[in-house]
C-alpha positions in Angstrom: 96.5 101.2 78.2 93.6 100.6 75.7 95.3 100.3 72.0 92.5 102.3 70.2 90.0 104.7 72.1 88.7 105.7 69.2 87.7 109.3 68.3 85.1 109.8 70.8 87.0 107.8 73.5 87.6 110.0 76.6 90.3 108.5 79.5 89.4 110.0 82.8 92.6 109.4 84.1 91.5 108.6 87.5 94.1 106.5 88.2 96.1 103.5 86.9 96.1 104.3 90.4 97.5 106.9 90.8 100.7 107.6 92.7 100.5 109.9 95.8 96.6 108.8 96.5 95.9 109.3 100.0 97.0 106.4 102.2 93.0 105.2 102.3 91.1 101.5 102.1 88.1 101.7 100.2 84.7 101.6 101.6 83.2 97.9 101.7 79.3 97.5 101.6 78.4 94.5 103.4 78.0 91.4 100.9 79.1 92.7 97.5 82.9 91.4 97.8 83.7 88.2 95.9 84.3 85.1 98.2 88.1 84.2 98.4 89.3 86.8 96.2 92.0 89.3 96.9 91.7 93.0 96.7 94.0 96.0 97.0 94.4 98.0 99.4 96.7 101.4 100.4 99.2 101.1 103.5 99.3 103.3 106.2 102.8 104.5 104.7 101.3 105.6 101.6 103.6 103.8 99.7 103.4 100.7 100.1 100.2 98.3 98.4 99.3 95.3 100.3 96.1 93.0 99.8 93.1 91.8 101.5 90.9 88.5 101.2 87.4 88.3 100.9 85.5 86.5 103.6 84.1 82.7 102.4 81.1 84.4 103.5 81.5 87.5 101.5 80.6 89.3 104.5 84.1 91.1 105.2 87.3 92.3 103.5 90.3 90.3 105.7 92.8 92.5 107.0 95.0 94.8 104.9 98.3 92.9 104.7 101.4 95.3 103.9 103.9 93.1 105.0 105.3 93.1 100.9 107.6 95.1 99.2 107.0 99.1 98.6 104.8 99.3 95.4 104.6 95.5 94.7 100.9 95.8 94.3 100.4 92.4 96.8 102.8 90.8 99.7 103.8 88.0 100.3 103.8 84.7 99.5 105.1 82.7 96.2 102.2 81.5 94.9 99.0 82.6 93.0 97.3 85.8 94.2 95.3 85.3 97.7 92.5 83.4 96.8 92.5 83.6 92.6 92.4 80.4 90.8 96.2 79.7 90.7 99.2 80.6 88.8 99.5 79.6 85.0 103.0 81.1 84.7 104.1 82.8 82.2 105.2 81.5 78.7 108.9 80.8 79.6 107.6 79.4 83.1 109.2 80.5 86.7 112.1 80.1 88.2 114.9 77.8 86.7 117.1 77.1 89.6 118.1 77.5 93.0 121.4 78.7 93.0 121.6 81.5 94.9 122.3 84.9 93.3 124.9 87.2 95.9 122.6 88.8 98.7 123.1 92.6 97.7 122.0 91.5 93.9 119.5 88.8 94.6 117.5 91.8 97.8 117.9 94.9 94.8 116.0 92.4 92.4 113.5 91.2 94.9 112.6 94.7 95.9 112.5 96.4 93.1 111.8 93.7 90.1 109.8 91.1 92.4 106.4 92.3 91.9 106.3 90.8 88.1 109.3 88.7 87.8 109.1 86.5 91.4 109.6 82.7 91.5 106.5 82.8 89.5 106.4 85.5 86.8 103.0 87.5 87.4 101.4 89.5 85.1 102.5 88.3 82.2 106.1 89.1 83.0 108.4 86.5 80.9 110.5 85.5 83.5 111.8 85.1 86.7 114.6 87.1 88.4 115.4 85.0 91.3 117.9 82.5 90.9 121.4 82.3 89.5 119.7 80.5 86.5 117.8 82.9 85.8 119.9 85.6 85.3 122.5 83.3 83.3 120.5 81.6 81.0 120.2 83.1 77.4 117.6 86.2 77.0 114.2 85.6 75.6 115.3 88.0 72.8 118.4 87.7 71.7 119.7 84.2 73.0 123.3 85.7 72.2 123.1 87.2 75.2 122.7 86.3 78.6 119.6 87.5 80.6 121.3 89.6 83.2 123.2 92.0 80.3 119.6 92.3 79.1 118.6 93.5 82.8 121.6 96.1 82.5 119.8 97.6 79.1 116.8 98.4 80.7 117.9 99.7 83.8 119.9 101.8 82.1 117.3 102.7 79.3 115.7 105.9 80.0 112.9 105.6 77.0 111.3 101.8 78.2 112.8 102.1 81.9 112.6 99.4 84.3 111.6 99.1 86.8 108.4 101.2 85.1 107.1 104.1 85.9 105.6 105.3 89.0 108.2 103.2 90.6 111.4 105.0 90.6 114.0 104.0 88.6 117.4 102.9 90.1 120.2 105.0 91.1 123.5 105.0 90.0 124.7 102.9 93.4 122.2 100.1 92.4 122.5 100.1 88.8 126.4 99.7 90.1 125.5 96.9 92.1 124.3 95.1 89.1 126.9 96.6 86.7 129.8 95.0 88.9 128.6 91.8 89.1 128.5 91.3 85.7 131.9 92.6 84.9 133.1 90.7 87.9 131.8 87.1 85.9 128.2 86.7 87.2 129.7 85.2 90.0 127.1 82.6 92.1 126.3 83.7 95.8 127.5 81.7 98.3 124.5 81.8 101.1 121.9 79.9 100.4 119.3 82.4 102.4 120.1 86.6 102.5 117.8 86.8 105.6 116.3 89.8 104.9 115.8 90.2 101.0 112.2 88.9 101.9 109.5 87.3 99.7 109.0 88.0 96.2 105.8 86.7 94.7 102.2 87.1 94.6 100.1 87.2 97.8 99.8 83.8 99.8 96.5 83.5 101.5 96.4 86.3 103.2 96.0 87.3 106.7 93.5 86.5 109.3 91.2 89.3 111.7 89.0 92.1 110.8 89.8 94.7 108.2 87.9 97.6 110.1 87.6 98.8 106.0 84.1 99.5 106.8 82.9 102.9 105.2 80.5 105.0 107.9 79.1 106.9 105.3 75.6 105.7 104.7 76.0 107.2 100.9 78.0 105.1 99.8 78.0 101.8 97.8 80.7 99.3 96.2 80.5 97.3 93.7 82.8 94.6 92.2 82.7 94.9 87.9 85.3 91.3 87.4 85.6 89.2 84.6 82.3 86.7 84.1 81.4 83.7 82.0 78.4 84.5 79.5 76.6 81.8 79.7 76.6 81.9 83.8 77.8 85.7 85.2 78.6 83.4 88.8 80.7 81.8 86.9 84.6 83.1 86.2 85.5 83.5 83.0 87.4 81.0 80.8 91.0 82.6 79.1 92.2 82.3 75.7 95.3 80.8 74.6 95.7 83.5 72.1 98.5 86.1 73.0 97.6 89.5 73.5 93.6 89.1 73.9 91.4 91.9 74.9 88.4 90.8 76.4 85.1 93.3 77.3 82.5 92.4 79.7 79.6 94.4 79.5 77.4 95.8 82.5 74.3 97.5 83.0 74.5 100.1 85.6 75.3 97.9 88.6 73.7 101.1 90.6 70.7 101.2 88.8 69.5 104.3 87.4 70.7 106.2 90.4 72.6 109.4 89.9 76.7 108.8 91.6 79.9 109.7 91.7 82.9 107.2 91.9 85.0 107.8 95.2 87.4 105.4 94.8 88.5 102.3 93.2 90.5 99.4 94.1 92.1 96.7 91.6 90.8 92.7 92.5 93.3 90.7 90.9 92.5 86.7 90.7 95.0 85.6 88.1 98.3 87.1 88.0 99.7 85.1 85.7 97.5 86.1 82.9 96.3 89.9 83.6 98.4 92.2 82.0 96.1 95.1 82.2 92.8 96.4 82.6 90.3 99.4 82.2 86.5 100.3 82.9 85.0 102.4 80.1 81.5 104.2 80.1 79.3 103.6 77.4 76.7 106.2 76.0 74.3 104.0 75.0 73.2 100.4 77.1 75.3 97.2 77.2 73.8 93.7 77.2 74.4 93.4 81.1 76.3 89.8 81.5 78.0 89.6 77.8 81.7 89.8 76.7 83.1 90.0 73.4 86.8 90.3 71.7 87.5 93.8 71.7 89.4 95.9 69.4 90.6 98.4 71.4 88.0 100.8 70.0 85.4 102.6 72.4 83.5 105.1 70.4 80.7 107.1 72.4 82.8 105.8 75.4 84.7 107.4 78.3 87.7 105.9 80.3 86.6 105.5 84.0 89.1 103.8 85.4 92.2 101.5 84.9 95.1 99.2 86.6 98.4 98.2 85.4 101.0 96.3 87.7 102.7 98.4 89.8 99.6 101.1 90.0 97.8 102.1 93.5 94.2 102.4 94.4 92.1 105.5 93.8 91.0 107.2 96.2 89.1 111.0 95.3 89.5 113.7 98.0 86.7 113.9 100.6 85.0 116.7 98.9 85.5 115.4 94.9 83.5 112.7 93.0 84.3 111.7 89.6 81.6 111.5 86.8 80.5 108.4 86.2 78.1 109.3 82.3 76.7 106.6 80.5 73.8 104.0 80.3 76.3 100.8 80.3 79.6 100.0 81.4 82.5 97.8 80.1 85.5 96.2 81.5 87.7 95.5 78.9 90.9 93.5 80.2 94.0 92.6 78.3 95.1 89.1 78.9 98.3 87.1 77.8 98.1 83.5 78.2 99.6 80.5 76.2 98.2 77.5 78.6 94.5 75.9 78.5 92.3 75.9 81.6 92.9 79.5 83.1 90.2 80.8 84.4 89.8 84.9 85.9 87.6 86.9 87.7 89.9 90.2 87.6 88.2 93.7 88.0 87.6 96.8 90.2 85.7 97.3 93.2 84.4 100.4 92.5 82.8 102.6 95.6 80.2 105.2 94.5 78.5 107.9 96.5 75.0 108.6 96.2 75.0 112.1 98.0 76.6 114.0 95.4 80.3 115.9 96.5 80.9 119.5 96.4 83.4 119.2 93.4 83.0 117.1 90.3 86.0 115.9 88.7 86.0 114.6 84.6 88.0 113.8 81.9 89.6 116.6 80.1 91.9 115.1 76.9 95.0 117.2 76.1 97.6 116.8 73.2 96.8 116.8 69.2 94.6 114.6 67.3 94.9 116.3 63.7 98.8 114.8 62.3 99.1 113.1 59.4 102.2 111.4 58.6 105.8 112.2 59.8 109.2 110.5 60.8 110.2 110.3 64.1 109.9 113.3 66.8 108.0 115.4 68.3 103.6 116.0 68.5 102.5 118.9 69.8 99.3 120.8 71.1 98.3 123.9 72.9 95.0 124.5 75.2 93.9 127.1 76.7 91.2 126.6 78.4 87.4 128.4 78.9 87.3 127.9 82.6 85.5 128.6 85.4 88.7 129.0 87.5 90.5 127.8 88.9 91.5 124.4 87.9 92.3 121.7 89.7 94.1 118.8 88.2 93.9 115.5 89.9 95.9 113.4 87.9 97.4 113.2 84.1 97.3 109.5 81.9 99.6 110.2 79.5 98.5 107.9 76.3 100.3 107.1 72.8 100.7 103.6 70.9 103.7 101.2 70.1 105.5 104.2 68.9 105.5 106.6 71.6 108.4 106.7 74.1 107.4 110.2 76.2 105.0 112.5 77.2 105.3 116.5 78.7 102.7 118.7 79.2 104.1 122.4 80.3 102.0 124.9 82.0 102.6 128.2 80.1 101.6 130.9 83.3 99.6 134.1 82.0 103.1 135.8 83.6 105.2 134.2 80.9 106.6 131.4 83.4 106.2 127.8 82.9 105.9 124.6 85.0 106.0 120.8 84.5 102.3 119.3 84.8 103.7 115.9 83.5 107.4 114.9 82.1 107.2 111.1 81.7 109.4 108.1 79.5 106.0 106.0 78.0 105.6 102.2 77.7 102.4 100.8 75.6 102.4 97.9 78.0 102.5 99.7 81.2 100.5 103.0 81.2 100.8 104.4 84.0 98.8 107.5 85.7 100.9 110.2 87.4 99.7 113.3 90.0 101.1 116.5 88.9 104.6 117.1 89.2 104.4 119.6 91.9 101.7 121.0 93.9 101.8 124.5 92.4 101.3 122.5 89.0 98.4 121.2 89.7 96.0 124.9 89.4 95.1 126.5 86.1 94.1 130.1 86.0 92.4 132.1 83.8 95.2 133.2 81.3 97.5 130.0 81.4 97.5 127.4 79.1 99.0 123.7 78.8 101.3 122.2 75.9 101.9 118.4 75.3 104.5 117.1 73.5 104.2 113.7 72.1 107.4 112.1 71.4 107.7 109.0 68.9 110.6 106.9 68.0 109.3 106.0 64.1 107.1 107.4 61.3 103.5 107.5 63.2 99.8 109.0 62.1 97.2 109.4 63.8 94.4 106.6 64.2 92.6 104.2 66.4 94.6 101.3 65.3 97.7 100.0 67.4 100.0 100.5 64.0 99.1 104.1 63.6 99.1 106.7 67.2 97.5 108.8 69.4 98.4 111.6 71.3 96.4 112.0 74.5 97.5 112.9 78.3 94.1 112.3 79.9 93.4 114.8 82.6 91.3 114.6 85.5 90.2 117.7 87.0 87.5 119.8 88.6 85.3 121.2 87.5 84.3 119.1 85.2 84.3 121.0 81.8 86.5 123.2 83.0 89.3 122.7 80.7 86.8 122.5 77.7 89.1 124.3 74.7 87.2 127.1 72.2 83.4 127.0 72.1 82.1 124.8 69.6 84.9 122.3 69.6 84.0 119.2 70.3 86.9 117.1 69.8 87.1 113.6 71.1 85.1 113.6 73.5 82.1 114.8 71.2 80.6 117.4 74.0 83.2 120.4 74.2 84.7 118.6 77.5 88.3 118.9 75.8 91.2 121.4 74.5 92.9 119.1 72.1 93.3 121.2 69.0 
């Protein structure tokens, strides 16, 4: 997610929320949510992500609506998300028709490509896939051809898949559905309503009752770190018109100087239209609490808490694991893409600390290779074998590259000469996602075994912070924390020894 981490940039890859988090809502501390704005939140299916509204009274979180599509991040609704300051559509604006599309094509599109790409294009998708129009009308790219033959590319494109990863990709029987309709001649439906290929934008204004998303525990806190004005932090903040802008806001401690561990976290998004992505860094030394600057990408002396792209879940730790939180300031640094005047955001994380410290500690570990100079296009790879103690437990992997990088595997080499699959992933710069290990077995390291990533690029890369040059990182999280710290002495990225990239 972040273009340039920098040497000393750590990712804890505690989520981008990770898939296959526990079906759990996270704790709300009475007060701290922000009035009228919508927050995430995990369905009892634990697939599914619906959204809740803040009270008016920022007393309570609204009730947990999952009446959306599985993954889609919000439900219902066409508009803006619940609460947020209203859609500023994307660059090539929404929908361009009404024609109907035929029912099986236009429900596979709504349930699978609705989340981004509704009547109104959310984050900073370029266009709608709803109508007839819209899949007829030239492509964005190549005005040659039509949109829908662009929609057949990616679907088909194992590299830059669509839909993106964690959602799964289509199978041969929908990728037919699509396929045949376009050899038949695009042909227009002929029912004006499917009846059942439900609703495919952005949260409406949510539902109405209490959430019951109170936490018991006493322990812990929650804290909403958004996007603020400078000159007034109760104020949202104002978006630029220039494309691809990263923005940080800086913030003391919003705990204090108390000693916590983050439990979980859960994305607040407030305006769809112009979030792309975003992610909460640590920062070693303090941050002048209330400020934001344009950011370069580059975080040195930082470490990656926590981040969100579209299509990513809430974070939610086990019971017994808290996650690090180092530092004496924090940042939000958020990507925005916007080409209209007037937008204004308060996007974020809510994230819920503990302040009775869990029996496990979880922290970033970064595998892969940071010493390549110059090479066409192929393969990166580093080894680490890690100091212990044992055993290991990996959380979740955040595979991270630049423009360059198309996939990411990290393979468990066993001390009895088998090997597993930690990670095996196709990687897209604009949507980073975080993945749980590949099986269960994968995810405990014993004494003896050791962990190879393979980078994968498609053009002449080198190492570097900027976005033209790469990286090769798949940021673990794991307990202990240190425990997949590479030879003594090393220090790496992360500047303490927390690390095995070689």
């Amino acid at each position: 997610m972040s273009r340039k981490p920098g040497l000393q940039t750590m990712f804890a890859c505690v989520l981008l929320f990770a898939a296959g988090c526990p079906s759990a809502t996270a704790p709300l501390a009475a007060g701290k949510c922000r009035p009228g704005l919508s927050y995430q939140c995990a369905c009892s299916d634990g697939i599914s992500i619906g959204s809740q509204v803040c009270a008016l009274d920022g007393s309570a979180l609204g009730v947990c609506q999952c009446g959306g599509l599985p993954g889609n991040g919000l439900a219902g609704g066409t508009g803006g998300v619940s609460g947020s300051s209203g859609s500023a559509g994307s660059s090539s604006g929404g929908s361009m028709g009404t024609t109907p599309l035929p029912c099986d094509v236009a429900q596979l599109l709504t349930e699978h490509c609705g989340l981004c790409h509704g009547a109104t294009p959310a984050f900073t998708a370029p266009m709608s896939l709803v109508t007839w129009e819209d899949l007829t009308r030239p492509s964005l790219s190549d005005p040659t051809v039509p949109v829908y033959q662009k929609v057949l590319q990616r679907v088909r494109d194992t590299q830059k898949p669509m839909p993106q990863p964690p959602n799964p990709a289509l199978s041969a029987d929908q990728i037919a559905v699509l396929s045949n309709w376009a050899n038949s001649g695009a042909q227009k439906g002929t029912q004006p309503s499917c009846g059942g290929a439900g609703g495919s934008g952005m949260g409406g204004s949510g539902g109405a009752g209490a959430a019951g998303t109170g936490s018991t525990d006493p322990n812990i806190e929650c804290f909403d770190i958004i996007a603020r004005a400078t000159a007034d932090k109760a104020q949202k903040f104002g978006v630029p018109t220039t494309p691809d802008t990263y923005i940080g806001f800086n913030y003391a401690p919003p705990w204090g100087s108390a000693q916590v561990q983050a439990v979980s976290a859960t994305s607040i998004i407030d305006n769809s239209a112009v979030v792309h992505h975003w992610i909460l860094y640590s920062n070693s030394s303090a941050l002048s609490d209330g400020t934001n600057q344009n950011d370069s990408g580059s975080h040195p002396g930082g470490q990656y808490i926590v981040g969100w792209a579209p299509g990513a879940k809430p974070m939610v730790m086990p019971d017994d694991v808290g996650l690090q939180l180092p530092g004496a300031g924090y940042q939000l640094e958020i990507h925005y893409n916007n080409s209209k005047d007037g937008q204004l955001d308060s996007s974020g994380v809510r994230l819920c600390v503990t302040h009775a410290p869990r029996a496990k500690l979880a922290a970033t570990h970064p595998l892969g290779q940071e010493l390549f100079a110059t090479f066409g296009a192929g393969d990166v790879t580093g080894t680490c074998v890690p100091q212990g103690p044992f055993p290991i437990t990996i959380l979740y992997s955040s595979p991270h590259m630049h423009l360059k990088g198309t996939h990411m595997k990290t393979i468990i080499k066993r001390a009895n000469g088998t090997t597993e699959t930690l990670v095996d992933q196709p990687f897209d710069f604009q949507n980073q996602i975080t993945y749980p290990p590949a099986t269960p077995s994968a995810a405990t390291i014993n004494q003896g075994d050791s962990l190879v990533t393979t980078c994968t690029y498609n053009a002449a890369a080198q190492f570097g912070t900027k976005t033209t040059e790469e990286m090769c990182y798949n940021f673990v999280t794991a307990y202990a924390a240190g425990a997949l710290a590479g030879a003594p002495g090393y220090t790496g990225v992360s500047g303490n020894g927390n690390t095995c990239i070689k």
